[in-house]
Wavefront OBJ file of the C-alpha trace (Angstrom):
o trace
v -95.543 -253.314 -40.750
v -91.863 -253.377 -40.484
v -91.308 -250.589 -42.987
v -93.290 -248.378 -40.764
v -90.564 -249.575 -38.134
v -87.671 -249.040 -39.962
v -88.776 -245.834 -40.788
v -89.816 -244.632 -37.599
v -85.774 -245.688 -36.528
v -84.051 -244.433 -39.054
v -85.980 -240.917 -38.433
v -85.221 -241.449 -34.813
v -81.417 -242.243 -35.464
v -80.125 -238.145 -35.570
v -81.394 -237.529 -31.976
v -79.855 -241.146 -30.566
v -77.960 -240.271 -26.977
v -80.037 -236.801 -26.744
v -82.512 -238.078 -24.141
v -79.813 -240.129 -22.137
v -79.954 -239.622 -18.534
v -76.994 -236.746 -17.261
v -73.833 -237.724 -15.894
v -74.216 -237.326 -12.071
v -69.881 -236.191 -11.487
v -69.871 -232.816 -9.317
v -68.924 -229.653 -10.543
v -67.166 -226.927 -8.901
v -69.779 -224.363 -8.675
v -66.979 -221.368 -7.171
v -67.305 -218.685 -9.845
v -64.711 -216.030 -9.892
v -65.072 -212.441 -11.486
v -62.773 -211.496 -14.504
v -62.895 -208.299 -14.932
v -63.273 -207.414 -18.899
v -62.697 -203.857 -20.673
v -64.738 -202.782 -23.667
v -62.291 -201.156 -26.292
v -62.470 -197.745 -27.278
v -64.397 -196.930 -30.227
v -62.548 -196.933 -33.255
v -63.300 -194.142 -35.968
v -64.512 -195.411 -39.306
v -64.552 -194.442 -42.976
v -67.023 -194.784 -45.453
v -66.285 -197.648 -48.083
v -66.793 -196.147 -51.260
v -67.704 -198.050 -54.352
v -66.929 -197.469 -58.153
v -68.742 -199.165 -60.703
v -67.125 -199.840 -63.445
v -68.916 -200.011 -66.542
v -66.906 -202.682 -68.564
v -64.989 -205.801 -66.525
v -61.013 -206.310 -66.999
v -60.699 -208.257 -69.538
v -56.591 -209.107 -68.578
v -56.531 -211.672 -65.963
v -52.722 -212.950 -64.759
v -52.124 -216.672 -66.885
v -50.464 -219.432 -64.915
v -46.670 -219.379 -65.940
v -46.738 -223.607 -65.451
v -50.176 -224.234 -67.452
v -49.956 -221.835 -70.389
v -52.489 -221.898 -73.341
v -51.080 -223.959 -75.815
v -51.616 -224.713 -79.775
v -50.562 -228.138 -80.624
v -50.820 -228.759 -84.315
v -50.409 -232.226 -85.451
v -49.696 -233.757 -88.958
v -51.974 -236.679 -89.564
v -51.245 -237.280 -92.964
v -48.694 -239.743 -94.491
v -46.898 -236.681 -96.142
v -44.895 -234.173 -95.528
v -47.363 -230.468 -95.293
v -46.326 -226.942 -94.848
v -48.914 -225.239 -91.919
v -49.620 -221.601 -90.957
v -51.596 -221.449 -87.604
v -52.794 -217.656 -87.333
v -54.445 -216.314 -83.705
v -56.013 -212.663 -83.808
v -57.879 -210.881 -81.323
v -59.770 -207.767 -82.206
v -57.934 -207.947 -85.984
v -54.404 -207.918 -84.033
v -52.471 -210.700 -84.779
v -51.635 -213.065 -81.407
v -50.155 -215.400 -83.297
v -48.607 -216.280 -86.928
v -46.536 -218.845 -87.144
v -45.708 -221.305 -90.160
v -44.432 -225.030 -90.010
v -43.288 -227.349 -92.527
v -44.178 -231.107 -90.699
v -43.184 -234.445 -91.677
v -46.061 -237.252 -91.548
v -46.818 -237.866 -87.729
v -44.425 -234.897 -86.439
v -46.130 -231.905 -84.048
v -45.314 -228.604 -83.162
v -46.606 -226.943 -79.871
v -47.377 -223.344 -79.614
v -47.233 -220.887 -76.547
v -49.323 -217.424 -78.303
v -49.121 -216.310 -74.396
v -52.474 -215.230 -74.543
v -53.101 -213.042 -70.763
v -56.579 -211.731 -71.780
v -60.076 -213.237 -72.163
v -62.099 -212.276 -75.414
v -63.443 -214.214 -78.691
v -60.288 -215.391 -80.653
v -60.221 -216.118 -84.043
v -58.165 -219.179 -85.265
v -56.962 -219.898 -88.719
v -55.134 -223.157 -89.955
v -53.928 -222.915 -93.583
v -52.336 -226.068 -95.350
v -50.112 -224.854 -98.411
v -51.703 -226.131 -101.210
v -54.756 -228.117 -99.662
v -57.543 -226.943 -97.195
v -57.914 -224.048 -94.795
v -60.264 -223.610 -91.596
v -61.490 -220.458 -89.555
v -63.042 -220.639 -86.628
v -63.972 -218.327 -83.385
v -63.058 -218.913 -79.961
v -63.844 -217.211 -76.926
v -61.716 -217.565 -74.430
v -62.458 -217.250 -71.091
v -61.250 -216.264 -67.664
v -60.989 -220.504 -66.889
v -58.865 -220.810 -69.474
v -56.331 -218.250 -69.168
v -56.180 -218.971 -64.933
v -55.557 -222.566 -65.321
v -54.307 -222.764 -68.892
v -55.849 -225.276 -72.038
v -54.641 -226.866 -74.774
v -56.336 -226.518 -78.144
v -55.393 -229.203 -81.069
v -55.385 -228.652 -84.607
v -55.561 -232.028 -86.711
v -53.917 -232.347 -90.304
v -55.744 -234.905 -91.658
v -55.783 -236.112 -96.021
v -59.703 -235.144 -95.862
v -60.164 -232.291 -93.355
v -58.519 -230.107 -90.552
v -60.143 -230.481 -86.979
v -59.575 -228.270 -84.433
v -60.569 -228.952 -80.404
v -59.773 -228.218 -77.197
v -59.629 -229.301 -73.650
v -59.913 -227.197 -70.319
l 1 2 3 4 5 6 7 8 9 10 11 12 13 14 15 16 17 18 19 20 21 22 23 24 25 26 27 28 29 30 31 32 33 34 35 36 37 38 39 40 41 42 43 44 45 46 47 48 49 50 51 52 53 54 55 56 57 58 59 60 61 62 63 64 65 66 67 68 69 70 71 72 73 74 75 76 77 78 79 80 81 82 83 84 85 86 87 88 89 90 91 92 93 94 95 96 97 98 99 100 101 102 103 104 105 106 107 108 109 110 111 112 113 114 115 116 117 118 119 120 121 122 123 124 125 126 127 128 129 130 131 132 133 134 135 136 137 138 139 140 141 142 143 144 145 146 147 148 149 150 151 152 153 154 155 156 157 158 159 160 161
C-alpha cells in the first residue's frame, strides 16, 4: 500500500504549486495603444545549392595540438630508427634517428588533411612494421599523438585521440 502512495506523489510532484489559489494584489487594468509599423517587404534571392560530389578532404589543424609521432627506444641498447608517413604513395614523413636506450624523439609530419596513412617503423638491423591509418577529421581538428615502441622482441605502434 505505501508504494502505491509514493508513487502516486512522486507522479504528482511536477505539477506541485499549479493548483494553488491566485494571488488576490490588484492590477492596473488602463491599457494604452502603441502604435506598431509592419516593415516593408524585403526582396529575396533564391539560395542555390551545389553538390559536391567528393567532401574536402583538408580541414585547418590546431597550431597548439598538432599530430605528433613519438618514437620511443625501449631497449637497453643503442638502435638506429626510420619512421616513414605516406599518403597516397607521397611521402609525409621520412625521418631517421639513431636513440640511446630509454631516449625519444617526437615528430610534427604536419599532417592538414584526413585520409588512410600508411606508417612504417624500420629498426637498422632488427625488425620492421607497416601499418595503415586513417586519419580523420577528429584528429587533425584537435590533434593526437601516435607512439611507436622499440622494444628487444617487437615494435608497437598506438595512438590516443
Amino acid at each position: 500500500m505505501r508504494r502505491r502512495t509514493l508513487l502516486a506523489a512522486l507522479a504528482l510532484s511536477p505539477v506541485a504549486g499549479c493548483s494553488a489559489p491566485g494571488d488576490d494584489t490588484s492590477t492596473d487594468d488602463s491599457t494604452s495603444s502603441t502604435a506598431t509599423t509592419t516593415p516593408q517587404e524585403q526582396p529575396t534571392t533564391a539560395v542555390t545549392s551545389t553538390r559536391q560530389d567528393t567532401p574536402t578532404p583538408t580541414v585547418t589543424p590546431a597550431p597548439d595540438d598538432p599530430i605528433l609521432f613519438v618514437v620511443d627506444n625501449d631497449t637497453d641498447s643503442e638502435q638506429t630508427v626510420t619512421l616513414t608517413i605516406t599518403r597516397n604513395e607521397t611521402a609525409v614523413l621520412d625521418e631517421t634517428a639513431t636513440l640511446a636506450a630509454g631516449e625519444s624523439v617526437e615528430y610534427d609530419p604536419m599532417i592538414g588533411a584526413t585520409g588512410e596513412y600508411t606508417i612504417t617503423v624500420q629498426v637498422e638491423g632488427g625488425p620492421s612494421r607497416t601499418i595503415d591509418r586513417p586519419i580523420g577529421r577528429f584528429a587533425v581538428r584537435n590533434g593526437s599523438n601516435h607512439f611507436v615502441d622499440i622494444t628487444a622482441e617487437e615494435i608497437r605502434i598506438y595512438w590516443e585521440e
